[in-house]
N, CA, C and O of each residue as an XYZ file, in Angstrom:
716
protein
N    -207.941     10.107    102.941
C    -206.951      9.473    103.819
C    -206.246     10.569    104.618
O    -205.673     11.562    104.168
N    -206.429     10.128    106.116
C    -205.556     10.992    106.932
C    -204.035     10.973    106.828
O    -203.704     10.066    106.063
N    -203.132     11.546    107.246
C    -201.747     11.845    107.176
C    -201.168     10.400    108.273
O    -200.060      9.907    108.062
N    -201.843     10.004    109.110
C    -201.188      8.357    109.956
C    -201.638      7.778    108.998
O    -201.018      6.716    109.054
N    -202.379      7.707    108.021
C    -202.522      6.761    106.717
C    -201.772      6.633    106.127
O    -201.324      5.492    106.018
N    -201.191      7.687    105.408
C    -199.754      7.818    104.509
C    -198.602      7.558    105.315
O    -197.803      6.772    104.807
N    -198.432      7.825    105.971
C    -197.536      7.145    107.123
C    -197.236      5.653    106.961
O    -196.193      5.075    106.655
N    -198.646      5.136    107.301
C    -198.695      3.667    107.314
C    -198.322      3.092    106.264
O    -197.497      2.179    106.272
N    -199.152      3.770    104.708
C    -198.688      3.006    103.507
C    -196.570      3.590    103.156
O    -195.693      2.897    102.640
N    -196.482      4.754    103.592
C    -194.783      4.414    103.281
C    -194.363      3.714    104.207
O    -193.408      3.049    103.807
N    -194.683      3.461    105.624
C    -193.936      1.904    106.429
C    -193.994      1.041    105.655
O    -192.965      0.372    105.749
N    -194.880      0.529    104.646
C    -195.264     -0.562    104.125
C    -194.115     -0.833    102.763
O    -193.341     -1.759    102.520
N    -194.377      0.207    102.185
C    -193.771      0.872    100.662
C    -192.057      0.180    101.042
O    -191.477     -0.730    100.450
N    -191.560      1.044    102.285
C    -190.182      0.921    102.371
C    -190.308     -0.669    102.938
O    -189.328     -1.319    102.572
N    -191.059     -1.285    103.565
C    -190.663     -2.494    104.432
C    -190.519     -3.428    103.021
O    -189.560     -4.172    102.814
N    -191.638     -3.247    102.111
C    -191.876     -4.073    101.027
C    -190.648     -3.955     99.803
O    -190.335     -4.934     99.126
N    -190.014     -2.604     99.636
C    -189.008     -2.331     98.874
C    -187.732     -3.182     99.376
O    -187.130     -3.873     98.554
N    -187.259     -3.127    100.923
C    -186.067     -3.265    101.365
C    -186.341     -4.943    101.429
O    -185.470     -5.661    100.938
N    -187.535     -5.568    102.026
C    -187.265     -6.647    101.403
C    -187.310     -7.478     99.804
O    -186.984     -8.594     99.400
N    -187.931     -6.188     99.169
C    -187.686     -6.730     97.450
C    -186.249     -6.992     97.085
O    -185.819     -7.930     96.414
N    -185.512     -5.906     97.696
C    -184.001     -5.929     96.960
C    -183.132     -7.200     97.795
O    -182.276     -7.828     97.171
N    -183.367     -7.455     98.960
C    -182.938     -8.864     99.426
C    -183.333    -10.137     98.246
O    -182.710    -11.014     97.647
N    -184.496     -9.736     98.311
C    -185.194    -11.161     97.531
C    -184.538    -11.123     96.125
O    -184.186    -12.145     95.537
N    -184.374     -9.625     95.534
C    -183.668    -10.011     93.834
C    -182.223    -10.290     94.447
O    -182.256    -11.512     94.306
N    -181.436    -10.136     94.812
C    -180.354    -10.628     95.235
C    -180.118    -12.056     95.412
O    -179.210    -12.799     95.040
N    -181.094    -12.220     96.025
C    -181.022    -14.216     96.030
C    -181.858    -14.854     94.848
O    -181.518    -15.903     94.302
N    -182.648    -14.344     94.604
C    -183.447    -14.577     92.974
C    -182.185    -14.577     91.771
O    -182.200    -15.326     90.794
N    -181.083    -13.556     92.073
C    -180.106    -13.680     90.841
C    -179.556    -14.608     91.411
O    -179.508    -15.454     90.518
N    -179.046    -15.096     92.399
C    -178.291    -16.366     92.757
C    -178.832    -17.474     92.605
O    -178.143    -18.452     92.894
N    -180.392    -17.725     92.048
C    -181.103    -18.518     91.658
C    -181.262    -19.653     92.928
O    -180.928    -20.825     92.752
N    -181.977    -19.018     94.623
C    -181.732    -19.488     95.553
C    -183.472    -19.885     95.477
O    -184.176    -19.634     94.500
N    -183.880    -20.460     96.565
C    -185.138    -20.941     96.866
C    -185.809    -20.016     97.180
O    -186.782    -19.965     96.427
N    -185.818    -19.022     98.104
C    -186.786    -17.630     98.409
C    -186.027    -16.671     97.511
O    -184.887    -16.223     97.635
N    -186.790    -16.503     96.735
C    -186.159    -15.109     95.649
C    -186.950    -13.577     96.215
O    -186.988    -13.256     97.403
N    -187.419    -12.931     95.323
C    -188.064    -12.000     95.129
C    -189.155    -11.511     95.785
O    -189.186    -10.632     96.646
N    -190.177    -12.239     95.243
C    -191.887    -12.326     95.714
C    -192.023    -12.936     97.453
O    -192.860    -12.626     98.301
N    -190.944    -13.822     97.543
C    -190.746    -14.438     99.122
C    -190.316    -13.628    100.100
O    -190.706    -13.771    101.259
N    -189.367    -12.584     99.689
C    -188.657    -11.969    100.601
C    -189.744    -10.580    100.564
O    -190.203    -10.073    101.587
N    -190.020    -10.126     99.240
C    -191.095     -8.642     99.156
C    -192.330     -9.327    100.292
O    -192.398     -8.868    101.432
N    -193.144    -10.306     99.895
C    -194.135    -10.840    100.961
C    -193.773    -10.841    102.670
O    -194.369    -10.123    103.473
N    -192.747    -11.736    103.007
C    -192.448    -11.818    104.027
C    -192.047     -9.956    104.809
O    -192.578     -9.847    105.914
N    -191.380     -8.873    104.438
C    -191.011     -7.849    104.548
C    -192.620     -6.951    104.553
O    -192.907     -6.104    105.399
N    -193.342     -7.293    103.642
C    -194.783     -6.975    103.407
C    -195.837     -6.887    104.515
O    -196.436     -5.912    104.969
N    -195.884     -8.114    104.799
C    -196.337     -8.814    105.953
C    -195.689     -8.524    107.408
O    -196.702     -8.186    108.019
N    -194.732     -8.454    108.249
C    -194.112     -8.133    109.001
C    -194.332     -6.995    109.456
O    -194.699     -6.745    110.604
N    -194.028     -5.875    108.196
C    -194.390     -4.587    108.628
C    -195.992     -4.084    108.704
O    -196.193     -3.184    109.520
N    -197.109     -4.544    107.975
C    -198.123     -4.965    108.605
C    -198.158     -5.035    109.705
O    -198.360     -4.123    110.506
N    -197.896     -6.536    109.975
C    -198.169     -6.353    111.590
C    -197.967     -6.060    112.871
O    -198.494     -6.065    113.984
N    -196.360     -5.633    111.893
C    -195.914     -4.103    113.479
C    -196.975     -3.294    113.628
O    -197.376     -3.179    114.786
N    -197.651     -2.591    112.637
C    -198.381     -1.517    112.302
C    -199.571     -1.842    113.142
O    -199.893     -1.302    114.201
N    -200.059     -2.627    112.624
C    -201.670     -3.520    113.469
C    -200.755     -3.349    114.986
O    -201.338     -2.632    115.799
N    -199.647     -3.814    115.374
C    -199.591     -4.039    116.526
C    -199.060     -2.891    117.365
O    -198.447     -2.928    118.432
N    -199.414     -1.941    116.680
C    -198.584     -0.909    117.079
C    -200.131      0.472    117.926
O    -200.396      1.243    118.848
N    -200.705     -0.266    116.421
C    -201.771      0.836    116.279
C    -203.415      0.569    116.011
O    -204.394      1.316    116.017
N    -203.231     -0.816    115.784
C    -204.368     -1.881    114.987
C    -205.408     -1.830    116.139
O    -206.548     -1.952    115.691
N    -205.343     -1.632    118.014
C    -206.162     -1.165    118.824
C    -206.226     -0.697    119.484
O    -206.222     -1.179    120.616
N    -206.363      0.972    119.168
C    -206.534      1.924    119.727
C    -207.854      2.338    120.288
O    -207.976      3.150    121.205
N    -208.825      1.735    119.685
C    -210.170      2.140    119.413
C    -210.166      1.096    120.649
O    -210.919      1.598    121.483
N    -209.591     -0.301    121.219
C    -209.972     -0.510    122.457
C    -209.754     -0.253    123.399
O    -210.468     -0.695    124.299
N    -208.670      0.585    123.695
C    -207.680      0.998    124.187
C    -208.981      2.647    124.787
O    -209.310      2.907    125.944
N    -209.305      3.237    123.787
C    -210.455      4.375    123.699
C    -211.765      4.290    124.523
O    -212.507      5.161    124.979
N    -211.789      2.939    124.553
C    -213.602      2.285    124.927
C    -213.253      1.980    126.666
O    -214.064      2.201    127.565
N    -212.086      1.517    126.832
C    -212.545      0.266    127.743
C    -210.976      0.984    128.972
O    -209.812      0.620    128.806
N    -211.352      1.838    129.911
C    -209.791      2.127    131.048
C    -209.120      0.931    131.327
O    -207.921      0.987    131.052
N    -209.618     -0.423    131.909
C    -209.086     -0.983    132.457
C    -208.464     -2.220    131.405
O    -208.237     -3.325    131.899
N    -208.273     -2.044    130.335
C    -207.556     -2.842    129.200
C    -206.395     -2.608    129.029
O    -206.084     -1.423    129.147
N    -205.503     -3.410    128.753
C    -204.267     -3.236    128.717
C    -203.745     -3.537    127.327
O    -204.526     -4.328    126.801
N    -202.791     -3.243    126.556
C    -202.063     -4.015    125.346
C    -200.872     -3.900    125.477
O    -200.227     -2.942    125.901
N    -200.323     -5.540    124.871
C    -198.552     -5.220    124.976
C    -198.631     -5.348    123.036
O    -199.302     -6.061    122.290
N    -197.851     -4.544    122.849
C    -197.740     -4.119    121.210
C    -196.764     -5.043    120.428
O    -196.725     -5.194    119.207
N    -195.837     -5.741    121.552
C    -195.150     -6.241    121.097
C    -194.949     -7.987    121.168
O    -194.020     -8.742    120.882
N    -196.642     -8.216    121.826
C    -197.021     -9.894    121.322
C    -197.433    -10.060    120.063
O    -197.518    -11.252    119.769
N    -197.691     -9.399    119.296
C    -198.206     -9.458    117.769
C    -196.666    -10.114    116.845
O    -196.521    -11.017    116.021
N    -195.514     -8.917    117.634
C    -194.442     -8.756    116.651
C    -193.628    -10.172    117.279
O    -193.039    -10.821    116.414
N    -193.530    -10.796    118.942
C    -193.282    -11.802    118.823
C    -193.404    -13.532    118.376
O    -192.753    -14.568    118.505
N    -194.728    -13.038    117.761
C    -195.595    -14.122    117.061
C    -195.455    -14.122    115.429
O    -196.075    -14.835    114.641
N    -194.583    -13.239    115.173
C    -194.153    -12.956    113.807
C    -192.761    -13.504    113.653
O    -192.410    -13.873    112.533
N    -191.902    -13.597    114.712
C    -190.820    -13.716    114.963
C    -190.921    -15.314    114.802
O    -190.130    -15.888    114.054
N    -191.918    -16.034    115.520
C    -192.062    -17.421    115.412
C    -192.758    -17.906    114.133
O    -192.392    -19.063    113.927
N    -193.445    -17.567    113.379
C    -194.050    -17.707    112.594
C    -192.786    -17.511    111.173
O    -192.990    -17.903    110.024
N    -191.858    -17.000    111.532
C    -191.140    -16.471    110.534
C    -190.147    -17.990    110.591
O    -189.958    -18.820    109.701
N    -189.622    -17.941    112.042
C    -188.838    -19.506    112.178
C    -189.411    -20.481    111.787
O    -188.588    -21.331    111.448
N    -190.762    -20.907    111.614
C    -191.337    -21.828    111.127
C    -191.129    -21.704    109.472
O    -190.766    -22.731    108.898
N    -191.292    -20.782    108.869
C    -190.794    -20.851    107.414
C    -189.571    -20.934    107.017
O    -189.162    -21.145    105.875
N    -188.760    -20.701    108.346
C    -187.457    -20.779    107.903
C    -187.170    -22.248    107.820
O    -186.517    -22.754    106.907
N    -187.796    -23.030    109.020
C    -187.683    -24.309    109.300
C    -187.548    -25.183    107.884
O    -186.640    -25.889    107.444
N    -188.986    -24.781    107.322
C    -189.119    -25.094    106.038
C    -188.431    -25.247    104.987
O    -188.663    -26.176    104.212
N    -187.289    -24.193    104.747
C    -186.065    -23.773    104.163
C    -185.181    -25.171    104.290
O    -184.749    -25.804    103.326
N    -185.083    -25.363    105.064
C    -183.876    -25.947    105.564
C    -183.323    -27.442    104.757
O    -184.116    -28.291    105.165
N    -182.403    -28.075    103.880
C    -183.223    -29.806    103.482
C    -181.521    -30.153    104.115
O    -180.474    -29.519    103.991
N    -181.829    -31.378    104.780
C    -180.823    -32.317    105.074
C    -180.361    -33.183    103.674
O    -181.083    -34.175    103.574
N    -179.600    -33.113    102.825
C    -179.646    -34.336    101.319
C    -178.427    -34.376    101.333
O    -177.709    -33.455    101.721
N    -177.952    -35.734    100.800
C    -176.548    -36.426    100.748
C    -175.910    -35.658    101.797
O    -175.120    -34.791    101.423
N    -176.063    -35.779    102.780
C    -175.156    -35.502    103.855
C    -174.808    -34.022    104.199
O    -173.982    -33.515    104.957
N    -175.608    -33.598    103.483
C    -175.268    -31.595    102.972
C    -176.173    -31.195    103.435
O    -177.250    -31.754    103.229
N    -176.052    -29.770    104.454
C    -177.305    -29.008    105.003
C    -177.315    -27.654    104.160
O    -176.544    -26.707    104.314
N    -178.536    -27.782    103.072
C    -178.934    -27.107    102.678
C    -179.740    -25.986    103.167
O    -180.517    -26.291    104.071
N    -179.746    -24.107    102.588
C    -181.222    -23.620    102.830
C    -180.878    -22.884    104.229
O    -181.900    -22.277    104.550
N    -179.971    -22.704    105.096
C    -179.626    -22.034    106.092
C    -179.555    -20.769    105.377
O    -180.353    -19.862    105.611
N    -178.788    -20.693    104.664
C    -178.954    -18.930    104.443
C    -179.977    -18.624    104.315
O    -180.179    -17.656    105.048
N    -181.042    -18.955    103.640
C    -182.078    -18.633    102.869
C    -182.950    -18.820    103.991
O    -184.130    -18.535    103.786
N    -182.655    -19.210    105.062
C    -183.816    -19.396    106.573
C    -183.016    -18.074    107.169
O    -183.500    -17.279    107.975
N    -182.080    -18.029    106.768
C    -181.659    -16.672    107.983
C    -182.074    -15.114    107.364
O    -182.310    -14.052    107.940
N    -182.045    -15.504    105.901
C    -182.408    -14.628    105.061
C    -183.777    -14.003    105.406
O    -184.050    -12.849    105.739
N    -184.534    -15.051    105.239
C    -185.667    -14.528    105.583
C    -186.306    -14.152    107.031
O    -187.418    -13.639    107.159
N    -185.616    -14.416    107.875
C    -185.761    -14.328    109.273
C    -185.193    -12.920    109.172
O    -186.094    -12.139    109.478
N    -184.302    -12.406    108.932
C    -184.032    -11.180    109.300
C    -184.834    -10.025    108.078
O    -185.201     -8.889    108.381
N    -184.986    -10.689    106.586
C    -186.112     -9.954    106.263
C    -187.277     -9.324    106.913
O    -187.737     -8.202    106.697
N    -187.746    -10.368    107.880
C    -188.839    -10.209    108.423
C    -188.831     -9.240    109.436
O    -189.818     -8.545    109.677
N    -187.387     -9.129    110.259
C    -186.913     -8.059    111.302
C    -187.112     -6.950    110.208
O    -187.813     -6.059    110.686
N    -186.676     -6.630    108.653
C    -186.358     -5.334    108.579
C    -187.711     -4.536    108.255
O    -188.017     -3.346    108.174
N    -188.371     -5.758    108.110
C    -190.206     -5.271    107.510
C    -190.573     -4.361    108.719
O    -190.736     -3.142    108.668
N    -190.720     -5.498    110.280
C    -191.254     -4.993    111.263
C    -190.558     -3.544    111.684
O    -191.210     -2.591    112.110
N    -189.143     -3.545    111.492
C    -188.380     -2.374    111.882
C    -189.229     -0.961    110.976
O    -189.724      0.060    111.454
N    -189.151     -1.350    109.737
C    -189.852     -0.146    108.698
C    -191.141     -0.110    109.499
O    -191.430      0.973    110.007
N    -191.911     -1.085    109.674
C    -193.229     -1.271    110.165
C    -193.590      0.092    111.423
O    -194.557      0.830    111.611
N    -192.372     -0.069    112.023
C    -192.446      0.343    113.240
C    -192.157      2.164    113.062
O    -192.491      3.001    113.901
N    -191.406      2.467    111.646
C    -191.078      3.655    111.636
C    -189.664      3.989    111.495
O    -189.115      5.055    111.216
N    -189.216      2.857    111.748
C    -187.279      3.138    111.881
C    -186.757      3.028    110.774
O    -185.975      2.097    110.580
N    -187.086      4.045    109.654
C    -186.227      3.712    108.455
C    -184.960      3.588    108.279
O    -184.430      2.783    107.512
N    -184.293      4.542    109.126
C    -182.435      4.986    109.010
C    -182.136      3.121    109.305
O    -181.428      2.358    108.649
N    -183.024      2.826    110.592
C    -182.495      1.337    110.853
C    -182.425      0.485    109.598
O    -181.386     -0.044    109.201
N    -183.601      0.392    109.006
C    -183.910     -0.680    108.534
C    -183.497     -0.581    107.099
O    -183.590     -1.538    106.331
N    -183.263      0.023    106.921
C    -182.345      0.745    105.423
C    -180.478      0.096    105.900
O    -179.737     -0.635    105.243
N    -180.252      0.754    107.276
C    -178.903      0.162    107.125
C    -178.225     -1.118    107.325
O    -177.043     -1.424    107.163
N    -179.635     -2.066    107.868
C    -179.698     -3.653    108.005
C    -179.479     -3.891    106.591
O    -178.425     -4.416    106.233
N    -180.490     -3.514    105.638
C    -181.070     -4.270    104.294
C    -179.107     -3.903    103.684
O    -178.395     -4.903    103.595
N    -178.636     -2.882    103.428
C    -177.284     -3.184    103.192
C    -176.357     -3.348    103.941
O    -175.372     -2.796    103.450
N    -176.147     -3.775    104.799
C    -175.757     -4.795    105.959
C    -175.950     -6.457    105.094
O    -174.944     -7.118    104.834
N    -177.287     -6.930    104.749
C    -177.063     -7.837    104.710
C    -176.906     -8.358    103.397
O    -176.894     -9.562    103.143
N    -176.740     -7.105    102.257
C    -176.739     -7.412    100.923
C    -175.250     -6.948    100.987
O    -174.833     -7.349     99.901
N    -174.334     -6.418    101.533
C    -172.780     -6.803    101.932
C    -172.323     -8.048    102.063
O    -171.291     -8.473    101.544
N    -173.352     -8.883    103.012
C    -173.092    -10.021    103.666
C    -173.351    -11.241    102.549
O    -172.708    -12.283    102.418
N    -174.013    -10.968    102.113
C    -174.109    -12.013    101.203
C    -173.683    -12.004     99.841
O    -173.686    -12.954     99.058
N    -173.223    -10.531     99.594
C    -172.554    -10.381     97.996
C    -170.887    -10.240     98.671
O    -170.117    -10.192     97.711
N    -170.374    -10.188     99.556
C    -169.235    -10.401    100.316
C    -168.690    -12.283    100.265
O    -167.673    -12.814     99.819
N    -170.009    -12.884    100.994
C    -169.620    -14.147    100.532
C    -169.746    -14.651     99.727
O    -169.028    -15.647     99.651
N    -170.727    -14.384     98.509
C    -169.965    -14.945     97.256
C    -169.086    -14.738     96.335
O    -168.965    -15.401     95.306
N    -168.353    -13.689     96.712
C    -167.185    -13.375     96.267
C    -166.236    -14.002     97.170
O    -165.491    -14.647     96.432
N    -165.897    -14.144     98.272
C    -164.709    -14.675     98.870
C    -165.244    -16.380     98.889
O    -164.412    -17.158     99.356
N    -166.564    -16.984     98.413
C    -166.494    -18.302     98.083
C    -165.807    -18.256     96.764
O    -164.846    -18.967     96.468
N    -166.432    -17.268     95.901
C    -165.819    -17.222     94.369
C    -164.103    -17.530     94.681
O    -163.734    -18.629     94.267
N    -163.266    -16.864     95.213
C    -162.296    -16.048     94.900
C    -161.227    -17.206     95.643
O    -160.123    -17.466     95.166
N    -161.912    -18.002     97.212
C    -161.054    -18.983     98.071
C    -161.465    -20.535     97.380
O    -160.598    -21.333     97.023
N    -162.919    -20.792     97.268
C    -163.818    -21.587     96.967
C    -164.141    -22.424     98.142
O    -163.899    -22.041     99.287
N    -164.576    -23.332     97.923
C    -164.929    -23.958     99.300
C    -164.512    -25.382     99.240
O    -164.239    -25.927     98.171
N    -164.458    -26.067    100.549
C    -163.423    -27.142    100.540
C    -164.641    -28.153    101.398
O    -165.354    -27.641    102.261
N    -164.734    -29.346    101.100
C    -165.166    -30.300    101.821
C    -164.716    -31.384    102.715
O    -164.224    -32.367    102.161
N    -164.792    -31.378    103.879
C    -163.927    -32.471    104.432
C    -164.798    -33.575    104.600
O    -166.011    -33.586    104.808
N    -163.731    -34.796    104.437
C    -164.929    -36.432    104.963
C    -164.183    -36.371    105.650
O    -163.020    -35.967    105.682
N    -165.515    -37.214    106.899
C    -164.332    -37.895    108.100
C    -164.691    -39.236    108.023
O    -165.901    -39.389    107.856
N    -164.008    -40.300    108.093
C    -163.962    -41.438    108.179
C    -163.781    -42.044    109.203
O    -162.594    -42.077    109.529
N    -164.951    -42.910    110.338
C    -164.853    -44.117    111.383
C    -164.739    -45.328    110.884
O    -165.388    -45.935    110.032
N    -163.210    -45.782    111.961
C    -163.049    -47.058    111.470
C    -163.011    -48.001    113.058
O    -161.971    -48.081    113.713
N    -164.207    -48.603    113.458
C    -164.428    -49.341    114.776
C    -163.300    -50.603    115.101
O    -163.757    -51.740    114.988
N    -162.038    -50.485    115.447
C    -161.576    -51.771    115.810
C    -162.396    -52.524    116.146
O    -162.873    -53.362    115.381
N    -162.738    -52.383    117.369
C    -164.041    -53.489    118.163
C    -165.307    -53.188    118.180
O    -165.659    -52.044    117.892
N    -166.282    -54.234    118.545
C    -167.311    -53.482    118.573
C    -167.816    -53.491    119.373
O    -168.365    -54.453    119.912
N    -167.766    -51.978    119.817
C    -168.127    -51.018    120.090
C    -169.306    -49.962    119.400
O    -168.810    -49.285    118.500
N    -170.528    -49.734    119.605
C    -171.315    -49.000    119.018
C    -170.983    -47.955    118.702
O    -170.271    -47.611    119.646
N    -171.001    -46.830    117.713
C    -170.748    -45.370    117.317
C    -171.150    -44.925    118.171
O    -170.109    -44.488    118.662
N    -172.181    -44.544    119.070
C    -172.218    -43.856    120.192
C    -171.162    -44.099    120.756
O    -170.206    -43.381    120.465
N    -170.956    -45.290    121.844
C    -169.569    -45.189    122.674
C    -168.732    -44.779    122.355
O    -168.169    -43.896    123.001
N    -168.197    -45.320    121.014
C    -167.162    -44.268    120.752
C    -166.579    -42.767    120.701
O    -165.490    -42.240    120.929
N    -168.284    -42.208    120.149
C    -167.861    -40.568    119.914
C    -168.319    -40.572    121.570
O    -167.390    -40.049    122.186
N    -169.222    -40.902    122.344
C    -168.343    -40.726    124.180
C    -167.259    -40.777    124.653
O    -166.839    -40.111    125.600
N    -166.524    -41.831    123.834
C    -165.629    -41.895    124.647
C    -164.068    -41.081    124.115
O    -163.133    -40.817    124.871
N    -164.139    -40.739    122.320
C    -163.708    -39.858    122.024
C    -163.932    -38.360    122.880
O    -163.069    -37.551    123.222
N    -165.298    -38.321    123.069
C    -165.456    -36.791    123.761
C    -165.079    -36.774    125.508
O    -165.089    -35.819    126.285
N    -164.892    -37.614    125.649
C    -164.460    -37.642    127.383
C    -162.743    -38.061    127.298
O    -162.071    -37.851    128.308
N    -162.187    -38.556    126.270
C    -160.719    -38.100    126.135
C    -160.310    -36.778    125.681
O    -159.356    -36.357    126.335
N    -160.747    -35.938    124.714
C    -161.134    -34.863    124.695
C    -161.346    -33.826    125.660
O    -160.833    -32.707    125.688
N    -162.128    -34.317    126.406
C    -162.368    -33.192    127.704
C    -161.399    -33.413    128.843
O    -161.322    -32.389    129.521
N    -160.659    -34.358    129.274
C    -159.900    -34.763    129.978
C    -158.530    -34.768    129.899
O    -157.682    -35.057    130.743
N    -158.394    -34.220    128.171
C    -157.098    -34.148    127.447
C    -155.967    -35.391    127.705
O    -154.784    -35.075    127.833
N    -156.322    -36.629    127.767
C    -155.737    -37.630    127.557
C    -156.024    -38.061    126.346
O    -157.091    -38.354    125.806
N    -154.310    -38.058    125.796
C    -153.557    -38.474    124.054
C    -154.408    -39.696    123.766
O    -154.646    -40.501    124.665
N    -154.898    -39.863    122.468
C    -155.696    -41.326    121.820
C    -154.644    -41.711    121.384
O    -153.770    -40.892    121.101
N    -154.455    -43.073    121.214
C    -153.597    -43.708    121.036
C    -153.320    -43.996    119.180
O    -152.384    -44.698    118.797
């Protein structure tokens, strides 16, 4: 193995580490993407910075009039990543579940490609960046807790729930007092 080999496998090493320690972080919070989700996704990412960085050179070698943009690989990772996040997500009893854990892994996936790419200082100071961010808020959920509000519609007339929240939102915008 040449020396851009070893290269490649520590992009990988660090992309795969920095998203391991995201993933045990939410694995101890006993969240839906733990460990193996976040090491994979971070795994993968930086992969295919790498491929997209470097994955064709050899056509690039053969052929003058070829062109590559390096960075359609990494925007197709970017979408591919929102689609799992999508996944994340559950609407139940009225509660939107799984947003963190979609954002979680969405920016996992930034810190893979970032390592991917070579930027360790970066992608080292994201990964605690966002293990601040999330051991930050469960301590100030711990410490404030969290509060739920209901709101309650009550239709004098009828009037459909649409019209109403229209016509709530156009008194609103017009700043004329509801009665």
């Amino acid at each position: 193995m040449n020396m851009i080999t070893y290269e490649f496998v520590l992009r990988l090493f660090v992309a795969a580490m920095l998203g391991g320690v995201i993933g045990l972080e939410r694995e101890y919070r006993a969240k839906e993407a733990g460990f193996r989700t976040h090491f994979l996704v971070a795994l993968g990412s930086g992969l295919f910075m790498i491929l997209s960085q470097f994955g064709f050179d050899d056509v690039l070698a053969h052929y003058e009039r070829v062109s590559l943009d390096p960075s359609r690989i990494a925007s197709q990772v970017v979408t591919g990543i929102g689609f799992i996040g999508a996944g994340t997500i559950i609407f139940q009893k009225h509660v939107v579940r799984g947003l963190t854990t979609a954002a979680g892994l969405w920016v996992t996936s930034a810190i893979g490609m970032t390592a991917g790419a070579g930027m360790y200082v970066l992608s080292i100071a994201t990964t605690v960046l966002v293990l601040l961010c999330l051991e930050a808020l469960y301590f100030i959920l711990q410490h404030f807790g969290t509060r739920n509000i209901t709101v309650t519609l009550v239709l004098q007339k009828k009037k459909t729930f649409n019209q109403s929240c229209n016509d709530y939102a156009i008194r609103r915008l017009l700043l004329i007092p509801t009665r």
